[in-house]
C-alpha positions as CSV (number, residue, x, y, z in Angstrom):
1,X,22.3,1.5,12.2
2,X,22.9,3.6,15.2
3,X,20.1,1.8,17.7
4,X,20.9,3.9,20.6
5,X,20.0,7.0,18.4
6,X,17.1,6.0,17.3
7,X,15.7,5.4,20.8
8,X,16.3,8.4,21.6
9,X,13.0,9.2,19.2
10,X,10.8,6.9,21.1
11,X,9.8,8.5,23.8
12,X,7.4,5.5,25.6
13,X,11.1,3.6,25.7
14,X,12.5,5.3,28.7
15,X,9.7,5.2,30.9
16,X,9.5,2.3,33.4
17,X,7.3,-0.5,34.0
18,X,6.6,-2.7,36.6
19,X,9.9,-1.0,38.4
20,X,12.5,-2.0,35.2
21,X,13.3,-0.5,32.3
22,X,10.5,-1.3,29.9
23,X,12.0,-4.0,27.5
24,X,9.1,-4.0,24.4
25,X,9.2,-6.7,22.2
26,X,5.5,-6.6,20.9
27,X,6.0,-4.4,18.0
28,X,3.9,-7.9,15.4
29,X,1.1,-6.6,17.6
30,X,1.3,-2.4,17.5
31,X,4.8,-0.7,17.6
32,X,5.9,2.2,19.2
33,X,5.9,5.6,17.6
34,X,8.7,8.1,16.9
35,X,8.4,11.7,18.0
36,X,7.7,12.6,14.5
37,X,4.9,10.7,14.1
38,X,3.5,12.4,17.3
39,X,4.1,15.3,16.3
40,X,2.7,15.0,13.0
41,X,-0.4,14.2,13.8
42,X,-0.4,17.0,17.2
43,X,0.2,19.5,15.0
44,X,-2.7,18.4,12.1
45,X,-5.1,18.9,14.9
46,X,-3.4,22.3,15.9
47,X,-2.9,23.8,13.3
48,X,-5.1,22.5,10.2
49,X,-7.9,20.5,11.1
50,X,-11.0,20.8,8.9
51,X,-13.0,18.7,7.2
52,X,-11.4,17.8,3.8
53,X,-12.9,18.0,0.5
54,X,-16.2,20.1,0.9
55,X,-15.1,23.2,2.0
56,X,-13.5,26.2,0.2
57,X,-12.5,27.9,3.0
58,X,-8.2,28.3,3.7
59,X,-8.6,26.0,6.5
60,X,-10.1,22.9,5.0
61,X,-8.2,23.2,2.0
62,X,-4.9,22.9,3.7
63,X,-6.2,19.8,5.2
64,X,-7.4,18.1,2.1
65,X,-4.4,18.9,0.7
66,X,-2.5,17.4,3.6
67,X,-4.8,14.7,3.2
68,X,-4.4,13.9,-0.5
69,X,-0.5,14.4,0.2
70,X,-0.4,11.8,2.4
71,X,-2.4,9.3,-0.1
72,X,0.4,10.3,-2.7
73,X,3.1,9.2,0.0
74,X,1.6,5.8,0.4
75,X,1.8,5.4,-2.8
76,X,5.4,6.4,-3.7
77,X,5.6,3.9,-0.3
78,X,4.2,1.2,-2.5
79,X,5.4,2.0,-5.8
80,X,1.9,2.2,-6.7
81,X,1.6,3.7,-10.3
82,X,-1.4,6.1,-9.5
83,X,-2.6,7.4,-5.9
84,X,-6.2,6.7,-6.8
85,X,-5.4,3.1,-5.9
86,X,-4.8,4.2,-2.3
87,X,-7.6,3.5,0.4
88,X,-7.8,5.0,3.5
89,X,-9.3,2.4,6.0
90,X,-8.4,1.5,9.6
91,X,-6.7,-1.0,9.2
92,X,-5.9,-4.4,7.6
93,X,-9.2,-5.8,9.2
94,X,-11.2,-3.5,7.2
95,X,-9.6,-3.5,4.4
96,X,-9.9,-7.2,3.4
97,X,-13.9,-6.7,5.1
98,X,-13.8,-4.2,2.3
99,X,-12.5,-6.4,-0.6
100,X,-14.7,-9.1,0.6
101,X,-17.7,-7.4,0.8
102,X,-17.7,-5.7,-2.0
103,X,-16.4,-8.8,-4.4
104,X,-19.1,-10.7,-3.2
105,X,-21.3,-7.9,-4.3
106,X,-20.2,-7.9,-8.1
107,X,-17.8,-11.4,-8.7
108,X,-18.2,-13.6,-6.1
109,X,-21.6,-16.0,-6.7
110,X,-22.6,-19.3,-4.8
111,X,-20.4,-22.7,-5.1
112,X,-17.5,-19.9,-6.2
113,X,-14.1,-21.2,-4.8
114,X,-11.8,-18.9,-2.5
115,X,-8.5,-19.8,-1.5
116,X,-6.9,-19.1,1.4
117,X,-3.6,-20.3,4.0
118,X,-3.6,-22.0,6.8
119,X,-1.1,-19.4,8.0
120,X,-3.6,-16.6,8.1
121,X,-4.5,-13.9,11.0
122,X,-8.1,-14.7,11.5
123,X,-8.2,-11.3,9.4
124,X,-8.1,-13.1,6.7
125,X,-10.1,-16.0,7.4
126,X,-13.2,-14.3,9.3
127,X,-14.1,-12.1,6.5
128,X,-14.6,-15.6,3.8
129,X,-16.0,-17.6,6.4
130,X,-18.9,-14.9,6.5
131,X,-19.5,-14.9,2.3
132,X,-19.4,-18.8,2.8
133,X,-22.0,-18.7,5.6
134,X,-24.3,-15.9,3.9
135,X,-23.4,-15.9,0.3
136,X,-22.7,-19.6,-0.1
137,X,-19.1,-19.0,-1.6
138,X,-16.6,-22.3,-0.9
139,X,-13.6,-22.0,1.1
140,X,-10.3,-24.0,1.3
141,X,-7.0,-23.6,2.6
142,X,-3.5,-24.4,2.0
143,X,-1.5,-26.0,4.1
144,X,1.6,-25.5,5.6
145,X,4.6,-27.7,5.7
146,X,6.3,-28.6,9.3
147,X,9.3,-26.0,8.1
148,X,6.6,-23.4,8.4
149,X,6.0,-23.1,4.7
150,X,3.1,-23.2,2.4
151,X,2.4,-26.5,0.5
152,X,2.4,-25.3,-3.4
153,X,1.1,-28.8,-3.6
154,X,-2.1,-27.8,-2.4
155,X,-2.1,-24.7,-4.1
156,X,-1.5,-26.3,-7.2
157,X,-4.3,-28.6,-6.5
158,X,-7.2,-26.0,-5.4
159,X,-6.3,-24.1,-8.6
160,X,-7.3,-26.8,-10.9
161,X,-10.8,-25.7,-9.6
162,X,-10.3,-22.5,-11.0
163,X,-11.0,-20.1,-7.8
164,X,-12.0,-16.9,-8.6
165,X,-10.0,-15.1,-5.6
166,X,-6.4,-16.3,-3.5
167,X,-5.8,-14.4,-0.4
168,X,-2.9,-15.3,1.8
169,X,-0.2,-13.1,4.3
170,X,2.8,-11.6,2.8
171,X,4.6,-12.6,6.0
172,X,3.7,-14.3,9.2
173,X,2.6,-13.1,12.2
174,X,3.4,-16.4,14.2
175,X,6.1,-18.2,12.2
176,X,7.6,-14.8,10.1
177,X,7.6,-16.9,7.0
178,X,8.0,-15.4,4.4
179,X,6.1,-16.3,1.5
180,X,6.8,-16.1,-1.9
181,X,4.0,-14.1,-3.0
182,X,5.1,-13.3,-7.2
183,X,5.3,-17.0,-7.6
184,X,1.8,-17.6,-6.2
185,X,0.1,-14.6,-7.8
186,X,1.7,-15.6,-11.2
187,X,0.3,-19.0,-11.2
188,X,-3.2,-18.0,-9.5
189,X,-3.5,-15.3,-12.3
190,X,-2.7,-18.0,-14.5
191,X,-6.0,-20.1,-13.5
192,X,-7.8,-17.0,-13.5
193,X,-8.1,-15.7,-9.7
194,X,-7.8,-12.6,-8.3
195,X,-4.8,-11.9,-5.5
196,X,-5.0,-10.3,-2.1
197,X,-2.2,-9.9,-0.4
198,X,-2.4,-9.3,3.7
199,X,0.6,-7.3,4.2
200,X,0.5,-6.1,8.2
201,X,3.7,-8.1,8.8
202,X,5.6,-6.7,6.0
203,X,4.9,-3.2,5.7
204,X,6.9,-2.3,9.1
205,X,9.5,-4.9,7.2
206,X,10.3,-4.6,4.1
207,X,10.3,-2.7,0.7
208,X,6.8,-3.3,-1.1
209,X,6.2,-3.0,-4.3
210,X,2.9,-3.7,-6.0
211,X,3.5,-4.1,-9.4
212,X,6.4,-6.8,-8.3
213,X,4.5,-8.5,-6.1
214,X,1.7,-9.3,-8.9
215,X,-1.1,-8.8,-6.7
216,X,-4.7,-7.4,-7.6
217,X,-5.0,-5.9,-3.9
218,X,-3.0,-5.4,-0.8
219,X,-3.7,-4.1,2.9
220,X,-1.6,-3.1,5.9
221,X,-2.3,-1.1,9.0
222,X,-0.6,2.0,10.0
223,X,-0.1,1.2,13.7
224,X,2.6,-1.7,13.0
225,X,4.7,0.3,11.0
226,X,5.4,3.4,13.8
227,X,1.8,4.8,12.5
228,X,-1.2,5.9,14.5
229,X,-3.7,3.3,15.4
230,X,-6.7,3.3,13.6
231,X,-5.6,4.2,10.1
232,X,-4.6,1.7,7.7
233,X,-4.6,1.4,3.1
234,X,-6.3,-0.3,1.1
235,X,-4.5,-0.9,-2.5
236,X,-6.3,-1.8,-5.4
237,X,-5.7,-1.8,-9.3
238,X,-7.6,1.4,-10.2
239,X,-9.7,-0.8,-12.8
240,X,-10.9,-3.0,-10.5
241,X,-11.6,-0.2,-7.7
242,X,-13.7,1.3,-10.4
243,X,-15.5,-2.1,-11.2
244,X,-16.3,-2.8,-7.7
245,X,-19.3,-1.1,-5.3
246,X,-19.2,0.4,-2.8
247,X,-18.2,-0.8,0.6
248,X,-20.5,1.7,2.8
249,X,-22.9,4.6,1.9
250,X,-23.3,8.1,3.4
251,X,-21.4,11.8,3.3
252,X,-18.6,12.0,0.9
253,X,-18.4,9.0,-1.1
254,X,-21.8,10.5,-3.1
255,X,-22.2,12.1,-6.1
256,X,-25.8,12.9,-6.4
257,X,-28.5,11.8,-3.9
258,X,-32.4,12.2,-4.9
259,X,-35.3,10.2,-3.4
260,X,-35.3,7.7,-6.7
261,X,-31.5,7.5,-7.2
262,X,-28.1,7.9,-6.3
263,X,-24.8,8.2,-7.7
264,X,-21.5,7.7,-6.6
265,X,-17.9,9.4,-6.9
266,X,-14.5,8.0,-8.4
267,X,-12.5,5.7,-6.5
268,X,-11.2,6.0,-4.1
269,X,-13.3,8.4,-2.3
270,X,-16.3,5.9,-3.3
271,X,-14.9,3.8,-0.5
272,X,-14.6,6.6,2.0
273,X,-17.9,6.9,3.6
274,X,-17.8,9.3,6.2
275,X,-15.2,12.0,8.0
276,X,-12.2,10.2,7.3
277,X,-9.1,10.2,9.8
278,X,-6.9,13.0,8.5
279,X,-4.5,13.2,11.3
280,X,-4.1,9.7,11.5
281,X,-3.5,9.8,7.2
282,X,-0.9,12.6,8.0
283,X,1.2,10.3,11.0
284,X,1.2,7.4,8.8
285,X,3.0,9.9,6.6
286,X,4.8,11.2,8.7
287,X,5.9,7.1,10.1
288,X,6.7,6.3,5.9
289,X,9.5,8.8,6.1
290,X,10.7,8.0,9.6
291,X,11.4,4.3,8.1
292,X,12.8,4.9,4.4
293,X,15.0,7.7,6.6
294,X,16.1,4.6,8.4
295,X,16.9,2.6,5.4
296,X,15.4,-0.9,4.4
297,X,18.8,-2.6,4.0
298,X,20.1,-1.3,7.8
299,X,16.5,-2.0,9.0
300,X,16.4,-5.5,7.7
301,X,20.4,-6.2,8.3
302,X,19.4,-5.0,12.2
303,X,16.3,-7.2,12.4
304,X,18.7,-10.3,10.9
305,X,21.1,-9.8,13.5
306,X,18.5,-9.5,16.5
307,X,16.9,-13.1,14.9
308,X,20.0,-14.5,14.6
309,X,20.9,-13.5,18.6
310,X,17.9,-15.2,20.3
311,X,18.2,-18.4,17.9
312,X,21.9,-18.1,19.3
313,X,20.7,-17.9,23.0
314,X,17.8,-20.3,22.5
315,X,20.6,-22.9,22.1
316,X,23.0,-22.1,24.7
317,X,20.0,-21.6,27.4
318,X,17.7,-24.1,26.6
319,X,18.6,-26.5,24.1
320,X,16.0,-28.9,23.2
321,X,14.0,-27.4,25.8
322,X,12.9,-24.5,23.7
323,X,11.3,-24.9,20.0
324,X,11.4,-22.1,17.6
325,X,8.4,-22.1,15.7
326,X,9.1,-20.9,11.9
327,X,11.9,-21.7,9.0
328,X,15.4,-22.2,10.3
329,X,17.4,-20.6,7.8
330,X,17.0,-16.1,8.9
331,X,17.2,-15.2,5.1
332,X,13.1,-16.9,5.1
333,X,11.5,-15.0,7.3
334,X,11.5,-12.3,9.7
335,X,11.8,-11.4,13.1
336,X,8.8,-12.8,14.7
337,X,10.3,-15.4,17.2
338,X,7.5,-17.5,18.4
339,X,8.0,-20.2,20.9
340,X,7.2,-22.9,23.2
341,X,9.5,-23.5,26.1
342,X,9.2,-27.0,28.1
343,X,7.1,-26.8,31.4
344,X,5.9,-23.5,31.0
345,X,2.8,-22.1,29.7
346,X,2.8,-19.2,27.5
347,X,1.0,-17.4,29.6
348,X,2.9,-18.0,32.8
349,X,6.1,-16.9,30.7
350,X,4.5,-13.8,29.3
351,X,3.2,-12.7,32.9
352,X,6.2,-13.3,34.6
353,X,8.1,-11.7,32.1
354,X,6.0,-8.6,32.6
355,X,7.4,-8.2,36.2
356,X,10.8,-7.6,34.4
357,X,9.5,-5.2,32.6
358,X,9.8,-7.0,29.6
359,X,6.7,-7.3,27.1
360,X,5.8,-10.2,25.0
361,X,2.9,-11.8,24.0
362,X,1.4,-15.2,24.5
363,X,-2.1,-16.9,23.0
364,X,-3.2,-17.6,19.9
365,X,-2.2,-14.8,18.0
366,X,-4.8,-14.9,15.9
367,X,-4.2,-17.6,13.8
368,X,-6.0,-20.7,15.8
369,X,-5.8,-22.9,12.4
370,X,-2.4,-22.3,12.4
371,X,-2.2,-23.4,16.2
372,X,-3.7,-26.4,15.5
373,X,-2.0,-27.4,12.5
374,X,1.3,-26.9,15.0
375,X,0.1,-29.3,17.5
376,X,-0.4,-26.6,20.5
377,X,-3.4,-24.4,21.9
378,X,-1.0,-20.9,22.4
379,X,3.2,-19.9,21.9
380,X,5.2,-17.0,23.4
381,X,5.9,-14.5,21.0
382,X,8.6,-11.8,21.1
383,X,8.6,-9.7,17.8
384,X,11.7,-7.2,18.1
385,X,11.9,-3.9,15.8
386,X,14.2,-1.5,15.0
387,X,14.6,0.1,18.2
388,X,15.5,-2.8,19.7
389,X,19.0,-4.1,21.0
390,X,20.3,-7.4,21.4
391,X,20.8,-6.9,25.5
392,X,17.3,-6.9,25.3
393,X,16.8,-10.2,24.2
394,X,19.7,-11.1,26.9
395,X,17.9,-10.1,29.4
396,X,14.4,-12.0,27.9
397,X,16.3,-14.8,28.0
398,X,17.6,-14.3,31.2
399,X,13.8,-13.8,32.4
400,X,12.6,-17.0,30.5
401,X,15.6,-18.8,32.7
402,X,14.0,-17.6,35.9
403,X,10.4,-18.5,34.9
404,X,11.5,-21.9,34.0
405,X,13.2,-22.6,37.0
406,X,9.9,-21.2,39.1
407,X,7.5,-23.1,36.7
408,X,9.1,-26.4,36.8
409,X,9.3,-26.3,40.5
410,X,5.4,-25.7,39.8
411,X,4.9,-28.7,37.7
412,X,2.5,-27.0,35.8
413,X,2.0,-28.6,32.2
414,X,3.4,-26.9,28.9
415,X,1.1,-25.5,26.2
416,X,0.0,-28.1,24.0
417,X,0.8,-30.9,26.6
């Protein structure tokens, strides 16, 4: 994979922050996005935008059909057998807000069990919380293993209860586990539950397919896969799309509206309430074709290699002085290096890293069950993409030598201390 090339489409990459070259290595939380996808979504706005679906005129058929098109592309991106399954949404946020809602609506019922990780972006813990506070559904969790693995134990063990829905990530955004999702859906089908798979921290990743994964319904957002923010899919078996109520009411999602009744359209435009985001529909697109262009095996041989590298420098820099969070062996997870380096606060790190130029994250990420299930209150993450190069994550490492050596002169306390 020719890195230096692919740069070259990433405009934000050459200009400079803080005085340095900017060194981004955020892309878990938003990545950066090609020319292409730019463009796609300028030129929506310049030259087709229209509201879809209602009009007949030229204009705002072109952009229903650009619309539609791009609905057909995620699903050819998910191996998705029909494009009706395809949601548009703004993200991964609302689309499990969307599942939730809307099962507790026509399956869910009070004392019902839902099963979810301890692993989980608060994404997908916030929505269940709410149907246990105001529907009265139950709510447990399985745990994860100090290797940074689920415990089938206690999956194995909530299931005898017969839940009626498991939701968990597809991959980690702290520890970039990843989790074997077929084996879980086949033996939470088997007690009778419905799936949903959170896949934010794949999608960018790795290859998805649906029907292999097993699951019932899946979500990722647009913006971590060299998308547009604010558009993101839903995917849902068409039958249980159909089955299920809407999420919102108002323009475009209606069939008929009288003062004593109302009917509502197929899926998926019954979930579709509203203008919907057409440009952003036609980047994400535009950001599907950028990555297969790429290739899945160069991406994910690249992303190896850039794993393997700061595992490799951890070592030689720090030694026991720095813990990677997350499984050891590469081939289990993805690039999402998250750690915790002795004396310094994640904060401090990420802060003084940003005078280099260089951008990481530090907090909770999210995922404060997770955090405390770890033992600390916040970890430094760096989460490098494909546009990344290993002298970057030389010269992180040479910034993390410098903020140790002014930290520990500080005696400030590490996170978790």
């Amino acid at each position: 994979m020719d890195v230096s090339r692919i740069r070259q489409d990433f405009p934000i990459l050459s200009r400079p922050t803080q005085g340095h070259p900017l060194v981004y290595l955020d892309s878990a939380a938003t990545s950066q996005k090609p020319r292409s996808v730019i463009s796609a979504e300028q030129r929506y706005y310049e030259e087709t935008n229209a509201n879809v679906h209602r009009g007949v005129y030229a204009l705002s058929v072109e952009a229903t059909d650009a619309y539609e098109g791009a609905r057909e592309r995620v699903a050819r991106f998910l191996h998705a057998p029909d494009p009706a399954g395809v949601v548009f949404v703004r993200g991964t946020t609302e689309a499990i807000n969307l599942v939730a809602t809307c099962l507790s609506h026509k399956l869910l019922s009070r004392g019902d069990l839902v099963v979810s990780t301890v692993m989980e972006h608060h994404s997908n813990i916030v929505p269940w919380h709410q149907l246990r506070e105001y529907a009265g559904i139950e709510l447990e969790f399985v745990g994860v293993d100090d290797g940074g693995r689920l415990r089938l134990e206690d999956l194995d063990r909530w299931l005898e209860r017969k839940p009626k829905v498991v939701t968990l990530t597809h991959v980690s955004n702290v520890l970039g586990t990843v989790n074997p999702v077929r084996e879980i859906a086949d033996r939470a089908h088997a007690a009778g539950a419905l799936v949903v798979l959170d896949a934010a921290q794949s999608a960018p990743h790795l290859p998805i397919d649906v029907g292999a994964l097993g699951v019932d319904f899946l979500a990722f957002s647009g913006h971590k896969a060299l998308g547009p923010m604010g558009i993101g899919v839903l995917w849902g078996r068409t039958d249980l799309l159909e089955s299920l109520p809407p999420y919102m009411g108002g323009g475009e999602m209606i069939r008929d509206v009288h003062l004593d009744r109302v009917s509502y359209r197929e899926t998926p435009t019954k979930f579709e309430a509203g203008t919907p985001n057409v440009g952003g529909a036609v980047a994400l697109s535009a950001a599907l074709d950028y990555l297969e262009k790429v290739g899945w095996e160069e991406l994910h041989d690249h992303e190896r290699r850039l794993q393997r590298k700061a595992v490799s420098l951890a070592a030689e820099r720090f030694g026991d002085k720095m813990r990677i969070f997350g499984p050891k062996d590469p081939m289990d997870r993805e690039a999402v290096i998250s750690f915790s380096l002795q004396g310094a606060h994640p904060h401090d790190i990420a802060s003084l890293l940003d005078t280099r130029g260089i951008c990481v994250r530090a907090g909770h990420h999210c995922a404060q069950p997770l955090m405390e299930r770890l033992g600390v209150s916040a970890l430094t993450r760096a989460s490098p993409y494909l546009y990344n190069t290993e002298d970057e994550l030389v010269q992180m490492f040479d910034g993390l030598e410098a903020v140790s050596a002014v930290l520990l002169g500080s005696g400030r306390p590490a996170a978790g201390s």
